[in-house]
Backbone as JSON Lines, residues from 0, in Angstrom:
{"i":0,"aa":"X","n":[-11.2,8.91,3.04],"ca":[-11.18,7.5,3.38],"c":[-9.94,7.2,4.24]}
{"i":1,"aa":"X","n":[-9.94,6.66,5.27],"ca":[-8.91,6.05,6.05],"c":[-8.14,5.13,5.72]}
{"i":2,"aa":"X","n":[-7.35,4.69,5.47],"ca":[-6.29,3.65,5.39],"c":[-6.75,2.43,5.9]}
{"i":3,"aa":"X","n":[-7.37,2.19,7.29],"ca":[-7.75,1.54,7.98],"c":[-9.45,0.44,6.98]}
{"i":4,"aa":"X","n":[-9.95,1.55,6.21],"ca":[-10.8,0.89,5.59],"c":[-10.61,0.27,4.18]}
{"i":5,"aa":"X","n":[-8.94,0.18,3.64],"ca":[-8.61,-0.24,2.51],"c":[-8.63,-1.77,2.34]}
{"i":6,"aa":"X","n":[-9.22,-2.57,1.54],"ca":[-9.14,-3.94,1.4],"c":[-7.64,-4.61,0.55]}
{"i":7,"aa":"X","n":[-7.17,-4.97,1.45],"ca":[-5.73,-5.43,1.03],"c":[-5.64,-7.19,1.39]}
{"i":8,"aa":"X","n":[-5.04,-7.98,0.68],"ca":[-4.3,-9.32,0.96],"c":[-3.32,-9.19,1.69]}
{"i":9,"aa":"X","n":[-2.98,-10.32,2.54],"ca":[-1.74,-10.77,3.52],"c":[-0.89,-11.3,2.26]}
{"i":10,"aa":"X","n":[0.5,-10.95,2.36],"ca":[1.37,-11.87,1.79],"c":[0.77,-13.33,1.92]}
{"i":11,"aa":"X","n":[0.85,-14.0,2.67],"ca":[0.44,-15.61,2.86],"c":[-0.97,-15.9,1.97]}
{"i":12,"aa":"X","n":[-1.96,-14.74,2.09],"ca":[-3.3,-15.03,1.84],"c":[-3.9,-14.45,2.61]}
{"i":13,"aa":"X","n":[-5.45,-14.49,2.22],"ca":[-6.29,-13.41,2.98],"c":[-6.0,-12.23,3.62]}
{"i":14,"aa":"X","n":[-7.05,-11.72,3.87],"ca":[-7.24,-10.1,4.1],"c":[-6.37,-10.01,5.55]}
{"i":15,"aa":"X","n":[-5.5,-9.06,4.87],"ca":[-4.69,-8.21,5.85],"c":[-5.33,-7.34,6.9]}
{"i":16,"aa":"X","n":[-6.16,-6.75,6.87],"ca":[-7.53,-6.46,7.87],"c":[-6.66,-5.06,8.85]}
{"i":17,"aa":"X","n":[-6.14,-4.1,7.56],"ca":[-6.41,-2.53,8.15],"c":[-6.66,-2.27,8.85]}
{"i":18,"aa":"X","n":[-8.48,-2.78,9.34],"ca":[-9.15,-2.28,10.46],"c":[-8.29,-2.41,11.61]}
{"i":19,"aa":"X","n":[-7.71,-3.69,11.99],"ca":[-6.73,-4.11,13.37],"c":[-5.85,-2.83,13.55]}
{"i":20,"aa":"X","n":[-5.44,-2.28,12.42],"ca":[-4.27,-0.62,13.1],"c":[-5.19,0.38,13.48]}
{"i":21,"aa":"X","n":[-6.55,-0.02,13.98],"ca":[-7.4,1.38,14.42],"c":[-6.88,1.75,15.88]}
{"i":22,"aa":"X","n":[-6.15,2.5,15.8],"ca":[-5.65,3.32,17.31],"c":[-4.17,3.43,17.19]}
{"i":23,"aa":"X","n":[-3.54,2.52,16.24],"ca":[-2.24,1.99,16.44],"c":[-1.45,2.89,15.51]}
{"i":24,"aa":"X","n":[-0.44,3.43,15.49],"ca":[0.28,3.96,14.43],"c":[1.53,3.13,13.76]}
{"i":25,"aa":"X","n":[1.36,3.33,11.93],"ca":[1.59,1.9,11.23],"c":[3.03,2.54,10.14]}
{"i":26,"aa":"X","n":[3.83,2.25,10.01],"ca":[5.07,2.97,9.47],"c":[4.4,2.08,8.04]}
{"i":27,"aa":"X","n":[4.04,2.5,7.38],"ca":[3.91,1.82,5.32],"c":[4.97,1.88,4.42]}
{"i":28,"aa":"X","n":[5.55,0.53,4.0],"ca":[6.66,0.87,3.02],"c":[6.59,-0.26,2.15]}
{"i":29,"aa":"X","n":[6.71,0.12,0.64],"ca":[6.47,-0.27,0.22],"c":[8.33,-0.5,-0.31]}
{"i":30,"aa":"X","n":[8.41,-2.14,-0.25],"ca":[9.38,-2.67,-0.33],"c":[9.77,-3.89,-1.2]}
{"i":31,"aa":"X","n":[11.05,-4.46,-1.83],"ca":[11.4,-5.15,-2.53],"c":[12.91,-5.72,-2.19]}
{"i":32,"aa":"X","n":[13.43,-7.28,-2.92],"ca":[14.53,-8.19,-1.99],"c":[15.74,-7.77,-3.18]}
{"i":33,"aa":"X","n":[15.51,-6.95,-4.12],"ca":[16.88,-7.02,-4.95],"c":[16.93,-5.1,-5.39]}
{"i":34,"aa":"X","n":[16.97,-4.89,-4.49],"ca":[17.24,-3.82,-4.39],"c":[18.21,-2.98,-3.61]}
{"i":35,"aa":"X","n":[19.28,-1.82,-4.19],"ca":[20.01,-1.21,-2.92],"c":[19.62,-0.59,-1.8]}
{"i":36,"aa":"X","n":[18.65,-0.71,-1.67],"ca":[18.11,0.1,-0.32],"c":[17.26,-0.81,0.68]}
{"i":37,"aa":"X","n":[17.47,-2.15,0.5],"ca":[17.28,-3.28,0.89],"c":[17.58,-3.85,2.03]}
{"i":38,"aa":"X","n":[19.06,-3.11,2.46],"ca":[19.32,-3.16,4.05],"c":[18.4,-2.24,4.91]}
{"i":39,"aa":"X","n":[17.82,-1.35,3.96],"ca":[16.61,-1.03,5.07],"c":[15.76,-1.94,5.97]}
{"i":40,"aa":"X","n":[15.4,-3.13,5.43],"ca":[14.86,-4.14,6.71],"c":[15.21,-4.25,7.69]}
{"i":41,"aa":"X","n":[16.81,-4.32,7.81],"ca":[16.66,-4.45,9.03],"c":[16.44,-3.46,10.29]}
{"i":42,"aa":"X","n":[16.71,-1.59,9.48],"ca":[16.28,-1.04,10.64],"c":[14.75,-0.85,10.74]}
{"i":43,"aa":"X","n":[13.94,-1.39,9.85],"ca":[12.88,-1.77,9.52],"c":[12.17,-2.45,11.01]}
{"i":44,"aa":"X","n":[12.62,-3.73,11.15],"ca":[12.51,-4.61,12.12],"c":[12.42,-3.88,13.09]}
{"i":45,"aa":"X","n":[14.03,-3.51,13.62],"ca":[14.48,-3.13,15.0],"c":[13.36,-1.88,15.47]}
{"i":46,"aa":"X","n":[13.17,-0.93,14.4],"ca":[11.95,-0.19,14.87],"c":[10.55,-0.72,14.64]}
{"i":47,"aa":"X","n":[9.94,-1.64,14.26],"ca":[9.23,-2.34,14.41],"c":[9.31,-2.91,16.5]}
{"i":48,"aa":"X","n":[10.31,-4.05,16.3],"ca":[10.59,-4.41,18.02],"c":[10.66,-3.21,18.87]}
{"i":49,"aa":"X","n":[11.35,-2.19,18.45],"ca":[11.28,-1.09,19.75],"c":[10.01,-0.52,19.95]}
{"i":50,"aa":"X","n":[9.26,-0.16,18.97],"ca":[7.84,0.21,19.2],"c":[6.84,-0.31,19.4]}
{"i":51,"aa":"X","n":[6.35,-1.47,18.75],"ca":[5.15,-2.24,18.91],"c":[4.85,-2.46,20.36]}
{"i":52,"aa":"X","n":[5.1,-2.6,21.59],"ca":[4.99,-2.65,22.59],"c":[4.03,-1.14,23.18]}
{"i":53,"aa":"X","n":[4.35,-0.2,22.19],"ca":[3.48,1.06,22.64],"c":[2.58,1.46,21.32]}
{"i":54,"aa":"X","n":[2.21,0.41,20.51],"ca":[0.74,0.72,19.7],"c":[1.34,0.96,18.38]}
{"i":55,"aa":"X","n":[2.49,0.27,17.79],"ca":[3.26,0.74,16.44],"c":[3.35,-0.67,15.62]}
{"i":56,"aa":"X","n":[3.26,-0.31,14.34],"ca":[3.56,-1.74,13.84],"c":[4.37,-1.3,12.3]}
{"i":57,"aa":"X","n":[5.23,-1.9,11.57],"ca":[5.6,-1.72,10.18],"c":[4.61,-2.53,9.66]}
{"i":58,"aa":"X","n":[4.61,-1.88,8.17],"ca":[3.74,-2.74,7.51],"c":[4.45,-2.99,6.1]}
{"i":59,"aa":"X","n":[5.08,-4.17,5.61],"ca":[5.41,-3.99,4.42],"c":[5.06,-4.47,3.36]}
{"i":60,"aa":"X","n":[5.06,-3.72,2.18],"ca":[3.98,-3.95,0.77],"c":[4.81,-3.91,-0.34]}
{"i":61,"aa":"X","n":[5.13,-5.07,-0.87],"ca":[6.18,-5.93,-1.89],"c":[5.57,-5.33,-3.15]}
{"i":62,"aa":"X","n":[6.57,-4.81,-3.98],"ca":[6.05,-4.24,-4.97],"c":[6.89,-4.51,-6.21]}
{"i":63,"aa":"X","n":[6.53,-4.65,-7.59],"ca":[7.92,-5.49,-8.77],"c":[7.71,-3.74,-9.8]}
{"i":64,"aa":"X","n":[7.48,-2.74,-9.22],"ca":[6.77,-1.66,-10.53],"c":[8.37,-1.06,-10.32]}
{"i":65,"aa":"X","n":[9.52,-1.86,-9.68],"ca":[10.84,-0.19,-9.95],"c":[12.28,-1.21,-10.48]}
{"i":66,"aa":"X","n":[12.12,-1.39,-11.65],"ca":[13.4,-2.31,-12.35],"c":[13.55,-3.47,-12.05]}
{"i":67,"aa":"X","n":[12.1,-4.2,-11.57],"ca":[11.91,-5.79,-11.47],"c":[12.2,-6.2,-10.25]}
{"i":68,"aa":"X","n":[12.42,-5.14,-8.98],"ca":[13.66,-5.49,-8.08],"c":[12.87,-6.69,-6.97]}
{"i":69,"aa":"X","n":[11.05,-7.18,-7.21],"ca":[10.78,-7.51,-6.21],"c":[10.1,-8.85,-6.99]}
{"i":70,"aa":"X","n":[10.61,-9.69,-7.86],"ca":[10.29,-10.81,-8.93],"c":[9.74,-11.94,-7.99]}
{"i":71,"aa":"X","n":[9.97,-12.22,-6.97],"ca":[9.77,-13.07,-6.44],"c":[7.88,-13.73,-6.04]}
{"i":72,"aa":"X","n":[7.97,-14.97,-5.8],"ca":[6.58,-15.11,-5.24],"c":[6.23,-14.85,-4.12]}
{"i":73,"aa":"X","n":[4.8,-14.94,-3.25],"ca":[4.5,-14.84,-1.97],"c":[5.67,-15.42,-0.75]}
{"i":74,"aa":"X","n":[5.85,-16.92,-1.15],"ca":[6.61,-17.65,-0.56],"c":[8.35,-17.46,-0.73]}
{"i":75,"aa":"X","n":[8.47,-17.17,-1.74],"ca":[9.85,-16.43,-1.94],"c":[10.12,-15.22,-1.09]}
{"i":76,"aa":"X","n":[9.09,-14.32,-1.16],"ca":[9.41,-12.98,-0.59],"c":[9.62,-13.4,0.98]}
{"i":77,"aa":"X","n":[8.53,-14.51,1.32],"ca":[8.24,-14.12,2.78],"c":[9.47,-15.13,3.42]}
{"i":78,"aa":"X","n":[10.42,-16.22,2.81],"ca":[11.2,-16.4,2.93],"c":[12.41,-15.87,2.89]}
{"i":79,"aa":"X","n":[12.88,-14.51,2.16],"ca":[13.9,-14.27,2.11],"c":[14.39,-13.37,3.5]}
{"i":80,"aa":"X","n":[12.36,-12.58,3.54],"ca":[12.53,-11.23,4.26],"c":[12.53,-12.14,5.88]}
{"i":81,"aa":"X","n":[12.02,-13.46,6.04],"ca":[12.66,-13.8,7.49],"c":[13.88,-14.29,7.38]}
{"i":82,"aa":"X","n":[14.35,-15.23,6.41],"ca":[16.18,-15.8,6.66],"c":[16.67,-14.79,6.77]}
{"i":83,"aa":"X","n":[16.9,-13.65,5.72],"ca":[17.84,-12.61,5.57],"c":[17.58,-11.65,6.76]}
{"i":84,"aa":"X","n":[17.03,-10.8,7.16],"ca":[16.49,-9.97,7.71],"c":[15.78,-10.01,8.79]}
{"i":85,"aa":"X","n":[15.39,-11.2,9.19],"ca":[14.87,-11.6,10.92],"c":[13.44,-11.08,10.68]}
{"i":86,"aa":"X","n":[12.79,-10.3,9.6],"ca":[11.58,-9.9,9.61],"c":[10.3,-10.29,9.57]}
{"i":87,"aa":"X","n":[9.99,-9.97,11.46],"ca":[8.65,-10.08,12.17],"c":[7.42,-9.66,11.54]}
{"i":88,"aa":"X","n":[7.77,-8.18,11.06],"ca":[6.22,-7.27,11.08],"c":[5.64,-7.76,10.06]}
{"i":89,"aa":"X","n":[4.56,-7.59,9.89],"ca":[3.51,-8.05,8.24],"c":[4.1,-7.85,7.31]}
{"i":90,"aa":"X","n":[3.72,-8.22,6.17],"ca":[3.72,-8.22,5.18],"c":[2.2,-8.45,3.83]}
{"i":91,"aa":"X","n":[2.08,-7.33,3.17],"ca":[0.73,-7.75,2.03],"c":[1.16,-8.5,1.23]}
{"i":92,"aa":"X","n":[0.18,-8.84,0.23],"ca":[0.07,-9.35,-1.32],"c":[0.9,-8.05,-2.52]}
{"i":93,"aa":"X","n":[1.73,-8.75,-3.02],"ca":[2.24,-7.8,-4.22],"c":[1.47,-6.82,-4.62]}
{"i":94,"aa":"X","n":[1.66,-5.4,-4.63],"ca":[0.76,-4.54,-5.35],"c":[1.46,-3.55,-6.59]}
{"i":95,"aa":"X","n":[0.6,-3.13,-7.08],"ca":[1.37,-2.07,-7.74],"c":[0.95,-0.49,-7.06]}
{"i":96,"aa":"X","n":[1.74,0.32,-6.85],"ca":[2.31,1.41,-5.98],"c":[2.11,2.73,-6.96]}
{"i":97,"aa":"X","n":[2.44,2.68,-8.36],"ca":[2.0,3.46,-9.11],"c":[1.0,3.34,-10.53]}
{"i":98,"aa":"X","n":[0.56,4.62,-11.5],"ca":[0.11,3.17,-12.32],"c":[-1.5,3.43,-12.72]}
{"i":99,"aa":"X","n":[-1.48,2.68,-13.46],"ca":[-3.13,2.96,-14.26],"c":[-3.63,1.61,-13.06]}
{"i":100,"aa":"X","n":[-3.1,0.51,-12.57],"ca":[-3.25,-0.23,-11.68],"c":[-2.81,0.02,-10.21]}
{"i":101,"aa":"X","n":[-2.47,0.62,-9.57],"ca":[-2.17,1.57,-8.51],"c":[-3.21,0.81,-7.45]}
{"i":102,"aa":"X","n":[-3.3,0.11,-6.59],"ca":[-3.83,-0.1,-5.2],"c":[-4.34,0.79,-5.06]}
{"i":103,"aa":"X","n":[-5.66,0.9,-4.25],"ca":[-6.35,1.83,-3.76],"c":[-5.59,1.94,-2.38]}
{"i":104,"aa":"X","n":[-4.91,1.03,-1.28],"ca":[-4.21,1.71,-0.21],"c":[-3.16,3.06,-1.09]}
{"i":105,"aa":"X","n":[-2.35,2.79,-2.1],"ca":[-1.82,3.75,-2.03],"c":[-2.32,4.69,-3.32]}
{"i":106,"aa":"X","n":[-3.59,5.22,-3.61],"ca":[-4.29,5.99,-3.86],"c":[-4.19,7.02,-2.8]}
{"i":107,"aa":"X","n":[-4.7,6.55,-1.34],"ca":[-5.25,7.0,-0.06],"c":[-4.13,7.52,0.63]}
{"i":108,"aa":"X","n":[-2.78,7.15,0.23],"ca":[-1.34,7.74,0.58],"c":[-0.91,8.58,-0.28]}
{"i":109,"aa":"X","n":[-0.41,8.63,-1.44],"ca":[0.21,9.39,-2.43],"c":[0.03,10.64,-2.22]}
{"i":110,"aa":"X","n":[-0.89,11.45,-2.29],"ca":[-1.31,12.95,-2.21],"c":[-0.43,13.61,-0.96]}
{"i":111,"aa":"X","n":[-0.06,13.12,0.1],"ca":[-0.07,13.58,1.36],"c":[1.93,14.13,0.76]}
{"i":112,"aa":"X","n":[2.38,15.3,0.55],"ca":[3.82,15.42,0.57],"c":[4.98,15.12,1.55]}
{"i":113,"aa":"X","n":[6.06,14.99,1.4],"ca":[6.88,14.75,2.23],"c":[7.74,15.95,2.63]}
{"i":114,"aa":"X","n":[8.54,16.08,3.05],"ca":[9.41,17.59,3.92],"c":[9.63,18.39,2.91]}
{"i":115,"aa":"X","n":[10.36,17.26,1.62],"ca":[10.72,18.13,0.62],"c":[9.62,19.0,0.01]}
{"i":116,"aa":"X","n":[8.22,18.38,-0.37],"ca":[7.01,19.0,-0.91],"c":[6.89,17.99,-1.72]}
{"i":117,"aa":"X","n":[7.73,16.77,-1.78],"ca":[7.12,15.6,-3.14],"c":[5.7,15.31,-2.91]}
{"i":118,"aa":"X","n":[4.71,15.12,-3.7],"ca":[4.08,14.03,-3.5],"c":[3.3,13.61,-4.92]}
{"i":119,"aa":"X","n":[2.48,12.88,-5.25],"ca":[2.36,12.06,-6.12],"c":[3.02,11.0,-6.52]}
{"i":120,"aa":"X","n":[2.88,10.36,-7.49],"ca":[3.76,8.86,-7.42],"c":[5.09,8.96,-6.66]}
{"i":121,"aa":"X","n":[5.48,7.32,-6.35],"ca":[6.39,6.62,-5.42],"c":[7.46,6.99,-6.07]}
{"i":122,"aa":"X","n":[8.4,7.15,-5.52],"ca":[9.92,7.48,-6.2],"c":[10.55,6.56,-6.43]}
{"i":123,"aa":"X","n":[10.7,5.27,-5.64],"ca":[11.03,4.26,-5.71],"c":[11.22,3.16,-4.13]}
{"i":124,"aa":"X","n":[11.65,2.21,-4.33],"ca":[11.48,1.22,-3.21],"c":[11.24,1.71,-1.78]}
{"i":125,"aa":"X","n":[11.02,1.72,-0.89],"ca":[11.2,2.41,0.08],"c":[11.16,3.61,1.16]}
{"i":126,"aa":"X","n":[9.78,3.95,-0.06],"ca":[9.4,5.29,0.03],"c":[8.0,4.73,2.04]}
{"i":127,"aa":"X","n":[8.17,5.41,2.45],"ca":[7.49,5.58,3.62],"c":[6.44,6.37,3.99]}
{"i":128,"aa":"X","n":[4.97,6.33,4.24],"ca":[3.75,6.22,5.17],"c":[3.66,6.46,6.44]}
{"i":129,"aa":"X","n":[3.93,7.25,6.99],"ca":[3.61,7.35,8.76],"c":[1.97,7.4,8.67]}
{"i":130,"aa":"X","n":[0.77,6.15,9.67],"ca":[-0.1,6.61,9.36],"c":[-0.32,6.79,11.08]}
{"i":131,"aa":"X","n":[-1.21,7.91,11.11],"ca":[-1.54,7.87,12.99],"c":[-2.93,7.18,13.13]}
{"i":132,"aa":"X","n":[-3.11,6.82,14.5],"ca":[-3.82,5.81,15.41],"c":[-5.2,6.26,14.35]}
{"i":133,"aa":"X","n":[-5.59,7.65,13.9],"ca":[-6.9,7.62,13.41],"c":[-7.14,6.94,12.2]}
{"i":134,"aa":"X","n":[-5.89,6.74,11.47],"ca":[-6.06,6.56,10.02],"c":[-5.32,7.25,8.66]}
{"i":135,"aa":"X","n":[-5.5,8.58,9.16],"ca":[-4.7,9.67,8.3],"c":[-3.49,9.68,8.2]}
{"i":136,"aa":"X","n":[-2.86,9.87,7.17],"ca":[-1.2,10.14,6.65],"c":[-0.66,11.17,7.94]}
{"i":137,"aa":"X","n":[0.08,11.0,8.54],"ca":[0.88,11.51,9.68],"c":[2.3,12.49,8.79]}
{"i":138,"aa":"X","n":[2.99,11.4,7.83],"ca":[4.15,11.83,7.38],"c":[4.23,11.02,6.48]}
{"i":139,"aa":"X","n":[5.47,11.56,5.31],"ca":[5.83,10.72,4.48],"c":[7.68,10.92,4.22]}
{"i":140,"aa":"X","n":[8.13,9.92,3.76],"ca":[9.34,10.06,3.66],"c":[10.0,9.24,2.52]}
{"i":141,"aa":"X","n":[11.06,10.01,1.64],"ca":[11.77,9.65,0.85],"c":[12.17,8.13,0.82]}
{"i":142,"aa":"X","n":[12.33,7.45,-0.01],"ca":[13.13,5.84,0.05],"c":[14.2,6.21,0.49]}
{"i":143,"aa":"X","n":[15.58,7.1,0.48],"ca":[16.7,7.29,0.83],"c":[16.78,7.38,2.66]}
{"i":144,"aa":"X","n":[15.11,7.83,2.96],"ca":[15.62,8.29,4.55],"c":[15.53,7.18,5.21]}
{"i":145,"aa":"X","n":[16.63,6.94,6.2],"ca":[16.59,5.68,6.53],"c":[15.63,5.73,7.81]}
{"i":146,"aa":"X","n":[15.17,3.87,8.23],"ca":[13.96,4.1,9.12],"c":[14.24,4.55,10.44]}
{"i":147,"aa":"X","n":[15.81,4.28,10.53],"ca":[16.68,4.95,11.88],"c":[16.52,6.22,12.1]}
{"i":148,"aa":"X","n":[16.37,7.2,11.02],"ca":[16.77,9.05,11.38],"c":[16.09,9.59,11.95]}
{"i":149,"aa":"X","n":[16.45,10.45,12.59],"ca":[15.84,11.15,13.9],"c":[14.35,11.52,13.26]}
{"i":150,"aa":"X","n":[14.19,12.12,11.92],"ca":[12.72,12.6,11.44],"c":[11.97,11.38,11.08]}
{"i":151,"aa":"X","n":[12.13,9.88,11.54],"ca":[11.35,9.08,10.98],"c":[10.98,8.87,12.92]}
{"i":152,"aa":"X","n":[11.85,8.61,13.4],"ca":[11.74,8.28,14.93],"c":[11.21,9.02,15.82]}
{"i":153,"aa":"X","n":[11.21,10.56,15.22],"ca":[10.36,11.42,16.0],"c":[9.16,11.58,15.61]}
{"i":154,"aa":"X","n":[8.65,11.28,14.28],"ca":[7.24,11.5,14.33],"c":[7.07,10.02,14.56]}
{"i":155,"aa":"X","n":[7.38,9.07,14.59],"ca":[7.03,7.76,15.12],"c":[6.26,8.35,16.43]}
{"i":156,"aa":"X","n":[7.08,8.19,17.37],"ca":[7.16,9.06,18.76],"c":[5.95,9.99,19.03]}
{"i":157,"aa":"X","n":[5.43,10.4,17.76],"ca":[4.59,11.86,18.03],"c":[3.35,10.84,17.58]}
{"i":158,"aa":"X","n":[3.13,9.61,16.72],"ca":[2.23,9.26,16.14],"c":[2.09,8.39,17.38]}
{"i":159,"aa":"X","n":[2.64,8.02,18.29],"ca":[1.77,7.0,18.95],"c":[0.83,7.09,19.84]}
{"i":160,"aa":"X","n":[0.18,6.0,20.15],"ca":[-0.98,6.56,20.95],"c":[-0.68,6.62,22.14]}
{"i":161,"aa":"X","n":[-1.84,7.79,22.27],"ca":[-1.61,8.09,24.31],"c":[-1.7,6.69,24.64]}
């Protein structure tokens, strides 16, 4: 199953509509506002703005399953992540990421390992999704790697479309 065919909510409401990243390659992170790894937004953004112009988009998916860190409501979240953080790219509906309740988007992610060989459940906030233009898991990456490092920016780079 593709990513692209997962039924997900917009933060605001209604369907976030997957289908729209068909061609496009979509950085997935599943993220939260009281957390230390939280200044990740903003290189979040900035690679968001540097890419989207060539078929890239972030996508971020608010999650409360790692020490409460993401308590907030729809309108809370989506306020903090534009005052604080200038943040443009999407945003879903709260999900849970791991879990006897686990989202089916990240059912369709989890399996795929990262450099180290992790894969199965989320490690915690910030863990990252490279998906390419077809749909399929491209890459995955640790919450610690930031969205700046050369191995997040180069397969960015490699995921986009001709």
């Amino acid at each position: 199953m593709s990513v692209h065919d997962v039924k997900i909510d917009a933060l605001t409401g209604g369907p976030a509509n997957l289908a729209q990243y068909r061609g496009k390659a979509v950085l997935i992170v599943n993220v939260a506002s009281r957390c230390g790894l939280t200044p990740q937004y903003a290189a979040l953004e900035k690679l968001h703005e540097q890419y989207a112009p060539r078929g890239f988009t972030v996508l971020g998916v608010p999650c409360n399953q790692f020490m409460g860190q993401e308590p907030g409501t729809a309108e809370e979240i989506a306020e903090f992540c534009s005052t604080t953080y200038g943040v443009t790219f999407p945003l879903t509906e709260k999900i849970d990421v791991n879990g006897e309740h686990r989202h089916p988007l990240y059912t369709a992610l989890v399996d795929t390992p990262d450099a180290e060989g992790h894969s199965g459940d989320i490690r915690w906030n910030f863990e990252k999704f490279l998906i390419a233009p077809d749909g399929t898991v491209a890459a995955r990456f640790a919450p610690q790697t930031e969205p700046d490092a050369a191995e997040v920016t180069t397969a960015v780079e490699a995921a986009l479309p001709a």
